[in-house]
MITOR-903560 format. One record per residue: x, y, z of N, C-alpha, C in turn; residue in one letter. Coordinates in steps of 0.1 Angstrom, whole numbers, padded with zeros to 4 digits, always signed. Layout:
XYZXYZXYZa/...
***
This chain:
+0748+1394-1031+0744+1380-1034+0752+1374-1046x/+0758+1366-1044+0768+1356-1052+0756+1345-1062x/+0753+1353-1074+0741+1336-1079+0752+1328-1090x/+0762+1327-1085+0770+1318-1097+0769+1304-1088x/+0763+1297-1095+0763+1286-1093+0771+1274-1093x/+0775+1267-1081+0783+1260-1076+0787+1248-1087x/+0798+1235-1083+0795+1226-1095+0787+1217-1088x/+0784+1215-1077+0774+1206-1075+0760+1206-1078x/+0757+1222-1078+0747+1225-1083+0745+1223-1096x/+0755+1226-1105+0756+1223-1120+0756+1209-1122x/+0760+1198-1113+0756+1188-1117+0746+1182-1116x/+0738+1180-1104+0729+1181-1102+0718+1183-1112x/+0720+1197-1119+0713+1202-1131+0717+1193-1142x/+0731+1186-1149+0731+1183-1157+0724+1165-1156x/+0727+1163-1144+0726+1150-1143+0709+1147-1140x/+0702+1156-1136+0688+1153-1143+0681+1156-1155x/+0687+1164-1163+0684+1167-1172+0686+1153-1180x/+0695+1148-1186+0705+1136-1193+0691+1127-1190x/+0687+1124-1176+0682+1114-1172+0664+1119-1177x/+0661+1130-1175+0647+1135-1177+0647+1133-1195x/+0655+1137-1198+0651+1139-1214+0649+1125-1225x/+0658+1112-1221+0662+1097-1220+0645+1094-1214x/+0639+1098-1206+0629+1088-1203+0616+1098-1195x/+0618+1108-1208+0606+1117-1200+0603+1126-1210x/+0599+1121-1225+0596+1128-1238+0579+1135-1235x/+0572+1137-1243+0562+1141-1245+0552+1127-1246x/+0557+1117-1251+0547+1105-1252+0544+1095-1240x/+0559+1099-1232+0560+1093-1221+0555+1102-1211x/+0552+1109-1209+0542+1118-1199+0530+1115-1204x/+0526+1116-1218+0506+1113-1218+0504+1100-1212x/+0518+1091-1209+0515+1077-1211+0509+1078-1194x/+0521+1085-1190+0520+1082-1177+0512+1089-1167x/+0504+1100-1176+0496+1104-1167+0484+1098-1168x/+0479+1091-1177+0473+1078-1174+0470+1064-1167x/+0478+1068-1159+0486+1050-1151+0472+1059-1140x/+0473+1045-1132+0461+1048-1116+0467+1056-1107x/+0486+1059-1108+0488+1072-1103+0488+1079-1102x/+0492+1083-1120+0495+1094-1127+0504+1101-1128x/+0516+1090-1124+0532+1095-1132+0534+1081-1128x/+0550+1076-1133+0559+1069-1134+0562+1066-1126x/+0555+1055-1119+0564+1055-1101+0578+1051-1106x/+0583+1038-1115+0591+1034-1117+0604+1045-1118x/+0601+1057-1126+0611+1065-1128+0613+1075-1116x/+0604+1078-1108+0601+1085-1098+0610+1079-1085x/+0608+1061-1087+0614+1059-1077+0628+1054-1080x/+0635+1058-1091+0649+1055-1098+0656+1069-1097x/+0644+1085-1099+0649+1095-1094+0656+1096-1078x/+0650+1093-1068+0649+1096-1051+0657+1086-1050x/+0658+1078-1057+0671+1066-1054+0684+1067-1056x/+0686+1075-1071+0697+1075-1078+0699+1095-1074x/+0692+1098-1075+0695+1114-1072+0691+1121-1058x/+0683+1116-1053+0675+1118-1039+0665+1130-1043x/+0661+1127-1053+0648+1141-1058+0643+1143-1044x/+0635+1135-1042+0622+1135-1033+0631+1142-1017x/+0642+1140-1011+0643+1143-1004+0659+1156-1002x/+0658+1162-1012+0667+1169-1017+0672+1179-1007x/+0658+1185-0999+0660+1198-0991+0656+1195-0979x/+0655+1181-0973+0651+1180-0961+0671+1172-0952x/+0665+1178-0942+0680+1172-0935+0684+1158-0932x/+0697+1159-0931+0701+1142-0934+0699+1138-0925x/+0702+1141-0913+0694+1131-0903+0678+1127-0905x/+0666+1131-0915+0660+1125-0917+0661+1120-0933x/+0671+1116-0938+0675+1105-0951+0674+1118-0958x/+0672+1128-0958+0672+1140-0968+0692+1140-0977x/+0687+1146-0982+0704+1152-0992+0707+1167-0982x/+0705+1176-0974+0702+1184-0972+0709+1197-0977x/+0699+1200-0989+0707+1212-0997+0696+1218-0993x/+0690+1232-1004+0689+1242-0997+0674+1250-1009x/+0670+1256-1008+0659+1255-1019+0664+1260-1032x/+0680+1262-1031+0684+1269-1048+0688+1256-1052x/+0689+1241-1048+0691+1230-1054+0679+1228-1057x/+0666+1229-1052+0653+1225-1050+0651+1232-1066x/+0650+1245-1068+0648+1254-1079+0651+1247-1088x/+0663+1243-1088+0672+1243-1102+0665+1227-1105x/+0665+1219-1097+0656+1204-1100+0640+1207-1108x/+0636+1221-1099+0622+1221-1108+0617+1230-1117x/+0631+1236-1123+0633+1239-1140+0639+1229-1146x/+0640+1221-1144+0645+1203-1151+0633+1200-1156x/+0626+1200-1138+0613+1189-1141+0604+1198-1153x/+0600+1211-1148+0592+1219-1160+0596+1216-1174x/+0608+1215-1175+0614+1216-1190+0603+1206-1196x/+0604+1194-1191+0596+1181-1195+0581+1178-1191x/+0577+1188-1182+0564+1184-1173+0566+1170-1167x/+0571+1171-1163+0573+1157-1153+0563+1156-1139x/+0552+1145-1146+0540+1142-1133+0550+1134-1124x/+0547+1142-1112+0556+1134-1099+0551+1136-1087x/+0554+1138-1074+0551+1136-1064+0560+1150-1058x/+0567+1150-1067+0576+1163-1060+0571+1176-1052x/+0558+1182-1061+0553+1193-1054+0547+1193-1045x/+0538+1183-1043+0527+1182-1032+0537+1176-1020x/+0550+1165-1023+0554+1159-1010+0566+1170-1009x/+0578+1171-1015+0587+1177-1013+0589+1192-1009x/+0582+1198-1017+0575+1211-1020+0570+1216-1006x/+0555+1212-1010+0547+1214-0997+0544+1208-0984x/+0542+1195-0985+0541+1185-0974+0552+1183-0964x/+0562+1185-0968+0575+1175-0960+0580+1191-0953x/+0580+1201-0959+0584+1214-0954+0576+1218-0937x/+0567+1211-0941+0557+1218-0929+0556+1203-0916x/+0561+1193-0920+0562+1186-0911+0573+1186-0905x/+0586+1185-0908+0599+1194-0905+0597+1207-0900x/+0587+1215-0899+0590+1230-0890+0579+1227-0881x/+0566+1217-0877+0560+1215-0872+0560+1208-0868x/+0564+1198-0865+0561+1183-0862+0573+1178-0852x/+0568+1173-0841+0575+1171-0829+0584+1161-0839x/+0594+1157-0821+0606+1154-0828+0607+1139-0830x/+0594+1128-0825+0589+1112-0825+0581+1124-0842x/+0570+1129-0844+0567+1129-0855+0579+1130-0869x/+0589+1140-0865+0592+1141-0879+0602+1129-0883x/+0609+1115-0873+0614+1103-0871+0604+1097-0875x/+0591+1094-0878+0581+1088-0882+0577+1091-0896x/+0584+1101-0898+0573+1107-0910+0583+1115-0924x/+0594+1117-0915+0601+1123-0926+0611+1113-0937x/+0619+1102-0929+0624+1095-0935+0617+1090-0952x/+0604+1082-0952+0598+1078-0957+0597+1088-0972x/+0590+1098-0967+0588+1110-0978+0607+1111-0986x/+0613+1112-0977+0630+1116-0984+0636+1107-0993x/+0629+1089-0989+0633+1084-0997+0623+1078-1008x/+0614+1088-1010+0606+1083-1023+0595+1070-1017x/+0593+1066-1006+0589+1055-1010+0573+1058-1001x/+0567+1072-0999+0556+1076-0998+0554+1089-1003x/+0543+1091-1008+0541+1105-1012+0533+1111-0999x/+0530+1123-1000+0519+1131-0990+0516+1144-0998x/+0510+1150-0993+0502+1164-1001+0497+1172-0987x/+0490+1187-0992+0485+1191-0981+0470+1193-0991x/+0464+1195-0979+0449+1189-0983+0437+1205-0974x/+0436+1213-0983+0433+1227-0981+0422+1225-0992x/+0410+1233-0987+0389+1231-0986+0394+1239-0999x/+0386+1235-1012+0379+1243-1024+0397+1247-1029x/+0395+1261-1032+0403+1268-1043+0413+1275-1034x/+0414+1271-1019+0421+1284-1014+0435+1279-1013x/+0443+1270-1017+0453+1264-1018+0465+1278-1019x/+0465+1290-1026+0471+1300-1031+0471+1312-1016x/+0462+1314-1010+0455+1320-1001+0458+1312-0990x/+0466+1299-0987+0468+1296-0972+0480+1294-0977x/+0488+1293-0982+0504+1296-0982+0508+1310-0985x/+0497+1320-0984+0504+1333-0979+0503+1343-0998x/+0504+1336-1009+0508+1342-1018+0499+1354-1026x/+0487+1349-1030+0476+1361-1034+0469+1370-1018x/+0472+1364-1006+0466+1375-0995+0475+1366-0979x/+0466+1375-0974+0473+1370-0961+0464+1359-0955x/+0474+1342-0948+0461+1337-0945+0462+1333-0933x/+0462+1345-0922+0461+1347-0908+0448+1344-0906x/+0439+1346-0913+0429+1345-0906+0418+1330-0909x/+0424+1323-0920+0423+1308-0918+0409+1312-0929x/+0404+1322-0934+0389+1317-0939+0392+1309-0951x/+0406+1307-0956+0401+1300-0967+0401+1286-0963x/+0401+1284-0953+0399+1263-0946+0384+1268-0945x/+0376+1274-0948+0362+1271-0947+0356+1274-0931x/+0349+1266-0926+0345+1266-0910+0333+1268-0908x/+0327+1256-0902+0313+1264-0897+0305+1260-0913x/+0297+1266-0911+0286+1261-0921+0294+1268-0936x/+0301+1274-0939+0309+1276-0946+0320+1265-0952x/+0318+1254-0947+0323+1239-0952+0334+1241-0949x/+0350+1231-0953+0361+1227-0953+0361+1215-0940x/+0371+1211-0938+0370+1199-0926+0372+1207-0909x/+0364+1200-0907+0361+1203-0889+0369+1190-0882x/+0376+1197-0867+0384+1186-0860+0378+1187-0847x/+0375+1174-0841+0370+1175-0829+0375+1163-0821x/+0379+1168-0803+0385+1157-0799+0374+1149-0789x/+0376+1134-0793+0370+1126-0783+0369+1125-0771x/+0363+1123-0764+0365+1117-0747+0379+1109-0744x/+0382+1101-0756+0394+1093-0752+0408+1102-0757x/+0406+1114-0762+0416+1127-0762+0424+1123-0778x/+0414+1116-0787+0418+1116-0801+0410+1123-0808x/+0418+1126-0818+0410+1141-0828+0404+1130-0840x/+0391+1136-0841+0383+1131-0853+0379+1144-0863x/+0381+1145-0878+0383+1146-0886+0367+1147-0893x/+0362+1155-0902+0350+1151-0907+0348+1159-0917x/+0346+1166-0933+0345+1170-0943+0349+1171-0952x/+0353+1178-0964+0355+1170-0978+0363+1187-0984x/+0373+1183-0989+0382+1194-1002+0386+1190-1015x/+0380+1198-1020+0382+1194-1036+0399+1200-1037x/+0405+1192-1053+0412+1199-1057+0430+1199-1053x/+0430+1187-1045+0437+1185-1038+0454+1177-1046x/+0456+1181-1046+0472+1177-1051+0475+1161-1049x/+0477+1154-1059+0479+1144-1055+0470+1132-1042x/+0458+1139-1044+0454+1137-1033+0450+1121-1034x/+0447+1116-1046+0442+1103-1042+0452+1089-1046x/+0463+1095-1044+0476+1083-1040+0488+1086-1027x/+0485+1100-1025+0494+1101-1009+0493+1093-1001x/+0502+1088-0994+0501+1080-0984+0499+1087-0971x/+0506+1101-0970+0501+1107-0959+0498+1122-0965x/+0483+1124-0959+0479+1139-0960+0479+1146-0944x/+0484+1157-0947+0481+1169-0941+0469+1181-0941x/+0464+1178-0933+0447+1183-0935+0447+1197-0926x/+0441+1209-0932+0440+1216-0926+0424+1218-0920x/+0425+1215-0913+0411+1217-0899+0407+1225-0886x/+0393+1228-0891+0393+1245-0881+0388+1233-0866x/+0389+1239-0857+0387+1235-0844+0383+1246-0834x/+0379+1242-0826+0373+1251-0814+0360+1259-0815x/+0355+1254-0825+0344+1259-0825+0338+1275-0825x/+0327+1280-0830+0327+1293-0836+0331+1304-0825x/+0334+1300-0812+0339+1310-0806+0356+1314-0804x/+0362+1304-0802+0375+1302-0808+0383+1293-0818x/+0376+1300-0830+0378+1288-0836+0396+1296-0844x/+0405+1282-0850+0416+1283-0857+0417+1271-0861x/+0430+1270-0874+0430+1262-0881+0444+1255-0880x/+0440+1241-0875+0455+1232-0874+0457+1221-0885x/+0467+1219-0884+0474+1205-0897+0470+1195-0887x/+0462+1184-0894+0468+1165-0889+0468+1159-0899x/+0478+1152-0892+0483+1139-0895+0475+1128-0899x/+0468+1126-0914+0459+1113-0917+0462+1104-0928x/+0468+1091-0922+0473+1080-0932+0467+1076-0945x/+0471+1079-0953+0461+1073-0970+0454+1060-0965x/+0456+1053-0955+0446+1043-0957+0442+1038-0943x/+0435+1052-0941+0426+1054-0925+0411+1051-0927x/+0405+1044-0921+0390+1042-0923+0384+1055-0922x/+0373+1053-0927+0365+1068-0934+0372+1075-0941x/+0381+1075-0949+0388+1083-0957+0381+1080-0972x/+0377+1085-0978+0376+1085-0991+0382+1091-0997x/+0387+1090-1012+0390+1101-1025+0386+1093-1036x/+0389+1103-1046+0385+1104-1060+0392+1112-1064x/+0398+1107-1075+0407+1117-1087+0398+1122-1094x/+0402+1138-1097+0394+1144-1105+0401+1144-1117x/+0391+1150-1130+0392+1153-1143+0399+1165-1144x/+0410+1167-1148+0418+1183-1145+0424+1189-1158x/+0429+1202-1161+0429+1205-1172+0440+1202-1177x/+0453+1202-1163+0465+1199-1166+0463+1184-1161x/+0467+1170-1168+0466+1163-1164+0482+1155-1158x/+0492+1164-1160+0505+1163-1156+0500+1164-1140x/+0498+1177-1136+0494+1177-1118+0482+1171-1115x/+0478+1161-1108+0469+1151-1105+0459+1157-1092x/+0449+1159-1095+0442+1167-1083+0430+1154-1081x/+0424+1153-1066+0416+1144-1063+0404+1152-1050x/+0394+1145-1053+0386+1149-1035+0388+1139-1027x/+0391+1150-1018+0394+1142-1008+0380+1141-0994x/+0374+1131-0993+0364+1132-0982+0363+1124-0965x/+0361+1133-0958+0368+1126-0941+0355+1124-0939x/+0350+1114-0934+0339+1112-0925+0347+1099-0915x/+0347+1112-0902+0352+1109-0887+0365+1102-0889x/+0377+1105-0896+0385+1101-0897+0393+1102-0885x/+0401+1094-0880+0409+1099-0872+0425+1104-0874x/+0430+1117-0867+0440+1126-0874+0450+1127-0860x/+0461+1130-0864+0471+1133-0851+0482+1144-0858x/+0472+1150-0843+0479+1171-0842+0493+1174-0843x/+0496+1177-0855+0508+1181-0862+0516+1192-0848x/+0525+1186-0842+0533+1194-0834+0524+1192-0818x/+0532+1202-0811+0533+1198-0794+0518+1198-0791x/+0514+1212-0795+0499+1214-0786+0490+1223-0799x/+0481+1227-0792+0474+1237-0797+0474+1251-0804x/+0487+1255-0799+0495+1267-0799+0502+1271-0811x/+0503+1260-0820+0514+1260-0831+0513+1269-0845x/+0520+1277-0845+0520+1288-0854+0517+1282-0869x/+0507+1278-0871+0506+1271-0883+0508+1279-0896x/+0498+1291-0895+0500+1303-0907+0517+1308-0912x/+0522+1308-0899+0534+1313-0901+0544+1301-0907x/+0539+1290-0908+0550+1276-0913+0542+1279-0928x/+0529+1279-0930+0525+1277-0945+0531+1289-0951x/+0533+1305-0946+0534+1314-0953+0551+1306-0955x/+0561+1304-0946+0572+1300-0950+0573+1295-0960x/+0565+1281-0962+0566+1272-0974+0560+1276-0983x/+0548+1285-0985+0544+1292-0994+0556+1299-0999x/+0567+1308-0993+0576+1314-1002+0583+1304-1014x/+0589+1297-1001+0600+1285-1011+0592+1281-1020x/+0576+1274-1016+0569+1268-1033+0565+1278-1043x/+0564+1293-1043+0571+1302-1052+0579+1300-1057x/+0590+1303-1053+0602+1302-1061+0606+1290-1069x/+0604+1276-1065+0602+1266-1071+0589+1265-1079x/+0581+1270-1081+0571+1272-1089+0578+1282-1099x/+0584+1292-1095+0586+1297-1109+0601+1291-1117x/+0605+1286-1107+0617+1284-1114+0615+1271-1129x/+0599+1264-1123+0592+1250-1129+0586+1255-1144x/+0582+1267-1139+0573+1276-1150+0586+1284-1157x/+0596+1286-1154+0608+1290-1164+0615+1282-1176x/+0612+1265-1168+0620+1256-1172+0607+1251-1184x/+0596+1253-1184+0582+1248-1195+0585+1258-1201x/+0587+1272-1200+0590+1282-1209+0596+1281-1218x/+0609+1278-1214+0620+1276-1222+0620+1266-1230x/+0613+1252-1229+0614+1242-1239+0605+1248-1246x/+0592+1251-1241+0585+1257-1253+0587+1265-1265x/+0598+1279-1261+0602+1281-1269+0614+1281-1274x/+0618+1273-1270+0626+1260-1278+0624+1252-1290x/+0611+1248-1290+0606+1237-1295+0603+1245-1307x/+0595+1259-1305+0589+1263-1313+0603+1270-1325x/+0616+1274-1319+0625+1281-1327+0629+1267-1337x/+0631+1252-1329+0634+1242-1339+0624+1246-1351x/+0605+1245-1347+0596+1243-1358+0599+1249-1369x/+0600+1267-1364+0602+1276-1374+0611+1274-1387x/+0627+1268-1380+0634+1270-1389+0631+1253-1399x/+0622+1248-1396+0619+1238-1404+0606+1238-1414x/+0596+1247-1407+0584+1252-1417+0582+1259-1426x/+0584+1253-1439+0587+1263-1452+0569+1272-1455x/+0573+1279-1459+0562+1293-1462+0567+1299-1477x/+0559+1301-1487+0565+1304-1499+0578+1301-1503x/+0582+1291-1502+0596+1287-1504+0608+1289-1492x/+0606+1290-1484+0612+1294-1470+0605+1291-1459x/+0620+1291-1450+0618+1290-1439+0607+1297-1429x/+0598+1295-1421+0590+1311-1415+0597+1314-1413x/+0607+1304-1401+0617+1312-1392+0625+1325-1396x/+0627+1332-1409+0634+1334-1414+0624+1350-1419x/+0609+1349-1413+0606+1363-1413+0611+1373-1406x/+0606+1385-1409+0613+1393-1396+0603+1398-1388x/+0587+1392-1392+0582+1393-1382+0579+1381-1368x/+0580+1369-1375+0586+1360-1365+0597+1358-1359x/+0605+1366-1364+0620+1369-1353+0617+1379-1343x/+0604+1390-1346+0608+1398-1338+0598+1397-1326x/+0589+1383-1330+0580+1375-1320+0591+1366-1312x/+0600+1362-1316+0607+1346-1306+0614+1358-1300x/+0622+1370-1306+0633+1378-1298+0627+1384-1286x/+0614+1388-1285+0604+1394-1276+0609+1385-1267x/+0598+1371-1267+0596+1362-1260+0610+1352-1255x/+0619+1356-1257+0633+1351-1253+0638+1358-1241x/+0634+1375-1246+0639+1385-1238+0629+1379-1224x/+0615+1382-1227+0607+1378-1212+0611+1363-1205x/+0615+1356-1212+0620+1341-1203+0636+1343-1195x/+0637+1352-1202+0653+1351-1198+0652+1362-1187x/+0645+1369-1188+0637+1379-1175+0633+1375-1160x/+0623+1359-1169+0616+1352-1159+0626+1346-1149x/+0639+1340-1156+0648+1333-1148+0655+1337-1145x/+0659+1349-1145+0662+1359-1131+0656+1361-1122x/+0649+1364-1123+0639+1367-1115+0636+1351-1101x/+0639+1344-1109+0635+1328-1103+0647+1324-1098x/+0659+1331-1104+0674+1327-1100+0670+1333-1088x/+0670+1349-1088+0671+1355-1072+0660+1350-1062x/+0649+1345-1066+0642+1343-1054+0647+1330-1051x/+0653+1317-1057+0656+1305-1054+0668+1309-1038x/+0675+1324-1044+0682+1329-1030+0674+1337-1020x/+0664+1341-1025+0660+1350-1019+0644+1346-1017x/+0641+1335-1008+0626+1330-1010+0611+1344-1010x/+0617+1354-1002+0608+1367-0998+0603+1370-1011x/+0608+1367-1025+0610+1373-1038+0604+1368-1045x/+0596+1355-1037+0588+1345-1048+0576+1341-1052x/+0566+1352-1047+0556+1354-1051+0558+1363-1068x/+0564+1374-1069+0569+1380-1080+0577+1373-1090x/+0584+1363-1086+0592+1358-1093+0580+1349-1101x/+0569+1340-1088+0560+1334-1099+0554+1335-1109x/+0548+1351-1105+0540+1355-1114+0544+1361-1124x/+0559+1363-1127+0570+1366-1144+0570+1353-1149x/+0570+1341-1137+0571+1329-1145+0558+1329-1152x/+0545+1331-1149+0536+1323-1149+0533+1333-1165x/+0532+1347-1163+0534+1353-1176+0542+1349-1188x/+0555+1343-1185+0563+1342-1200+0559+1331-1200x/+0554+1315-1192+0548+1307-1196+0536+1305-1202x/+0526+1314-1202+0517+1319-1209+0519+1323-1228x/+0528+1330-1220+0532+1338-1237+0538+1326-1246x/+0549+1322-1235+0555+1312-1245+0549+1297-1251x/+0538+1297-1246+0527+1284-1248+0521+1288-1261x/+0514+1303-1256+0507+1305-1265+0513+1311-1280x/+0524+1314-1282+0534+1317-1294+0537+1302-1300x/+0542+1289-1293+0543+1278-1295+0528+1270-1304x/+0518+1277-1299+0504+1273-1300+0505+1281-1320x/+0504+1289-1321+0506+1296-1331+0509+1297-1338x/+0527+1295-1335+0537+1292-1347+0535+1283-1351x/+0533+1267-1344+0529+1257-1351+0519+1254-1363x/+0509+1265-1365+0502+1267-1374+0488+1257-1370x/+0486+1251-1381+0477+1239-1378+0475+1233-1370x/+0486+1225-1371+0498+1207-1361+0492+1217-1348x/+0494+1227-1343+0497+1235-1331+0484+1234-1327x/+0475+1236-1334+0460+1237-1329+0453+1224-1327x/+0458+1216-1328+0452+1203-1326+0452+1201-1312x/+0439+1194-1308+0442+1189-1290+0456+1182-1287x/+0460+1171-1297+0468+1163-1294+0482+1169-1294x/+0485+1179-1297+0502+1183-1302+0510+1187-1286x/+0518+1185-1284+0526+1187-1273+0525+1200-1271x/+0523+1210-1279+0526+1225-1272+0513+1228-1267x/+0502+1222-1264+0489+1224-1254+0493+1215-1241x/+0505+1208-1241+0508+1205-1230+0513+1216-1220x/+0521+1224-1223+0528+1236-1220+0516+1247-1219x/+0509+1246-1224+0495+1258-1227+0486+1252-1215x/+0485+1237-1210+0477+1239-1202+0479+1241-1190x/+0493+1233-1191+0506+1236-1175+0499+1256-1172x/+0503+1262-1184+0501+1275-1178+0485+1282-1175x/+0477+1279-1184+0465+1280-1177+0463+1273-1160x/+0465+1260-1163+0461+1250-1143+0472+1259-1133x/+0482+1262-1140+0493+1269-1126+0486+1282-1120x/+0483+1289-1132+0476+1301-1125+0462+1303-1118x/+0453+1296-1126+0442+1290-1114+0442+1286-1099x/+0456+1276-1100+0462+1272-1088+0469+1277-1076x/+0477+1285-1082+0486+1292-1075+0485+1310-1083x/+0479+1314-1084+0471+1327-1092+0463+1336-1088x/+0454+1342-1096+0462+1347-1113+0474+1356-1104x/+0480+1362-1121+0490+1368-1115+0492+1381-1108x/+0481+1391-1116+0475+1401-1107+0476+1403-1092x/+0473+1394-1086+0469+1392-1067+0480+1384-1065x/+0493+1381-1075+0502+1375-1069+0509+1389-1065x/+0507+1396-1077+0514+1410-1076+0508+1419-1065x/+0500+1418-1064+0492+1429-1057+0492+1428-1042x/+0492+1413-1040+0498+1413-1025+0511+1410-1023x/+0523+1410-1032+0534+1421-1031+0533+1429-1029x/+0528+1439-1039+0530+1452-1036+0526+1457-1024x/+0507+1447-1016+0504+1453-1005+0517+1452-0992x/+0523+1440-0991+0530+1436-0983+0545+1446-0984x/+0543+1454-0992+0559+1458-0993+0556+1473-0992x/+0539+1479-0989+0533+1489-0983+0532+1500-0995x/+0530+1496-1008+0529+1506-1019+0516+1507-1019x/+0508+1502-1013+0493+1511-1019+0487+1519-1002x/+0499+1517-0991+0495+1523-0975+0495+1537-0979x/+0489+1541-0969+0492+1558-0969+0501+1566-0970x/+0515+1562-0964+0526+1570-0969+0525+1567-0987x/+0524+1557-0995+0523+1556-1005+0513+1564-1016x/+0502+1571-1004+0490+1578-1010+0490+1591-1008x/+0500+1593-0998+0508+1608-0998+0515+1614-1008x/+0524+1606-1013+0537+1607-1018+0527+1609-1032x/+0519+1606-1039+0511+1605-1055+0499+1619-1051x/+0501+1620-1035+0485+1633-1040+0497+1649-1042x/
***
């Protein structure tokens, strides 16, 4: 594997960067995750305009840029660097991936354009907490239990007499959920004897649809409930048959890898930020920076980020790699929050200081896409270290 990076790719990198750091500080994120969207459409829609964010990795015949998910990566260690509230994860990430490998060839001409050029968002819209668990990354989700079913809640699909599918139940927690223009709803069908779980197709502004933005810890990723009573939805792809688990586990990999590469790129300003504080915060007439036991705190935590992004470089080539790769991110992000939280002293401990912005990014990631444990663990199951030849080999 060749990871030296191309110059388009380097530009790319440099040229969002220039543009993220100009109009995407710390004050301008609290500002904007405040707005009724909860980012910047303005800059959001100057991004997908001027750079093609939003439709980076989807193909040009549907208005995409069509690069490849190591361009996708490298965009969202930019966006982390800054926490940049956008539309990127829930549409580009997750949403637009699975309509492109699912979605007949009138749906993805209907539906993909739009998303590529910024000028709709969409999300996928998965029952309670199992968001982690239907893209494949803490377990396997062949068997659909985390969409709920049955008296066990999540949304139920059922078709009409007139051969249209109606829609009916409610998921918390949902990404972006209460400004998408189009959600992707995962809904069990066929009832408890055959039942499975399909994606449709339901416009942000379909009668019976409700949401509500929730109260979230990270308020950079915007989570809402989303509630269907009898909405009407249209069946993502040809028929019935459609390998759904096997498209989410796909985009589950890539949004790995892009997840960690996002969680590399928060790492790193963070402890960034915190090596500027150091060498500015006098302690008995000196610098801290300038102890040797806070050098041999930042040298630690340099070593683990610089770990992380390897780790995030090879999976951005290697998507199979990106469950692991998250969970290094999601660790040095942790560490490096919480060292930033610290060093700062005081200033650090206050709600308001920017380095609990990075502290809470890393707490809401892993809740979300977590913990790291079961990220690891169903690596390791998947790669057959805890099977029997593995329980041979240790007796």
């Amino acid at each position: 594997m060749d990871a030296t990076f191309t110059a388009e790719q380097d530009e790319i990198r440099r040229t969002l960067h220039e543009l993220l750091t100009k109009h995407c500080g710390p004050q301008e994120v609290k500002s904007a995750v405040r707005t009724p969207l909860g980012y910047d459409g303005a800059l959001w829609a100057r991004l997908s305009a001027e750079l093609g964010l939003a439709g980076l990795a989807l193909p040009e015949e549907y208005a995409g840029v069509g690069c490849t998910t190591a361009e996708l990566a490298l965009a969202c260690e930019e966006i982390g660097r800054v926490l940049l509230p956008s539309p990127l994860l829930a549409t580009a990430v997750l949403a637009a991936p699975l309509v492109a490998a699912l979605g007949t060839g009138a749906q993805k001409a209907a539906l993909l354009p739009p998303l590529a050029r910024g000028e709709r968002g969409a999300t996928l819209v998965v029952p309670g907490t199992g968001l982690a668990l239907a893209l494949g990354l803490t377990g396997e989700s062949t068997d659909g239990g985390w969409a709920g079913g049955g008296r066990a809640g999540g949304v139920q699909a059922r078709r009409t007499p007139d051969g249209a599918w109606r829609l009916y139940g409610e998921a918390g927690q949902v990404l972006d959920g209460h400004s998408a223009g189009l959600l992707l709803v995962a809904a069990h069908t066929g009832g408890f004897a055959r039942s499975r779980t399909l994606l449709f197709a339901v416009d942000g502004e379909a009668a019976g649809l409700h949401r509500s933005r929730q109260t979230t810890l990270d308020e950079t990723r915007t989570q809402a409930r989303v509630q269907l009573r009898h909405v009407e939805g249209e069946l993502l792809g040809n028929d019935e048959d459609v390998d759904v688990h096997g498209a989410l586990a796909d985009v589950g990999r890539t949004a790995a890898a892009c997840l960690a590469a996002e969680a590399v790129g928060a790492a790193s300003e963070a402890l960034e930020r915190t090596v500027a504080y150091v060498k500015e915060r006098e302690q008995f007439g000196r610098a801290i920076g300038s102890f040797q036991a806070v050098k041999h705190r930042l040298a630690d935590l340099y070593v683990q980020v610089q770990a992380a992004r390897s780790a995030a470089y090879y999976a951005a080539w290697d998507p199979g790699a990106g469950a692991l790769a998250l969970a290094q991110g999601l660790d040095a992000l942790r560490s490096a929050a919480s060292e930033a939280v610290q060093l700062h002293g005081g200033i650090g401990f206050t709600w308001e200081h920017e380095a609990h912005l990075y502290f809470k990014r890393a707490a809401a990631d892993e809740l979300l896409f977590g913990p790291v444990h079961r990220l690891r663990g169903h690596a390791a199951e998947r790669a057959g270290l805890f099977g029997p030849a593995a329980h041979g080999a240790t007796a």
